[in-house]
C-alpha positions in Angstrom: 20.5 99.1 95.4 17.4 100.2 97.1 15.8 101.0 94.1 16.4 97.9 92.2 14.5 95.5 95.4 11.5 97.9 95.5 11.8 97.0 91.7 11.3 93.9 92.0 9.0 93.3 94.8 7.4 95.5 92.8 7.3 93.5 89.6 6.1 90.2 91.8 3.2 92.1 93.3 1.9 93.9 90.3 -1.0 91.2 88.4 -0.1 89.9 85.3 -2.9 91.5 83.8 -1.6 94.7 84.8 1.8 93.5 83.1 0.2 92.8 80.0 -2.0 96.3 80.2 1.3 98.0 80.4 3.1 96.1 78.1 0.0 97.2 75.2 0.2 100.6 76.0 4.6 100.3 75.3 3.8 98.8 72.5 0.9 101.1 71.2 3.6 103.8 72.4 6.1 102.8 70.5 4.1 102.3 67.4 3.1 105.3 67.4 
């Protein structure tokens, strides 16, 4: 249960821009 708040608190204070960054680099992962 622990994990999943740290999660999320997580998810809120991460940038979107650092979203997106990660979200390119999954996709350019999975791509390749």
């Amino acid at each position: 249960m622990e994990t999943v708040s740290v999660s999320k608190k997580y998810q809120i204070v991460v940038p979107k821009k650092v979203r997106e960054a990660l979200g390119i680099e999954k996709k350019r992962h999975l791509t390749f």
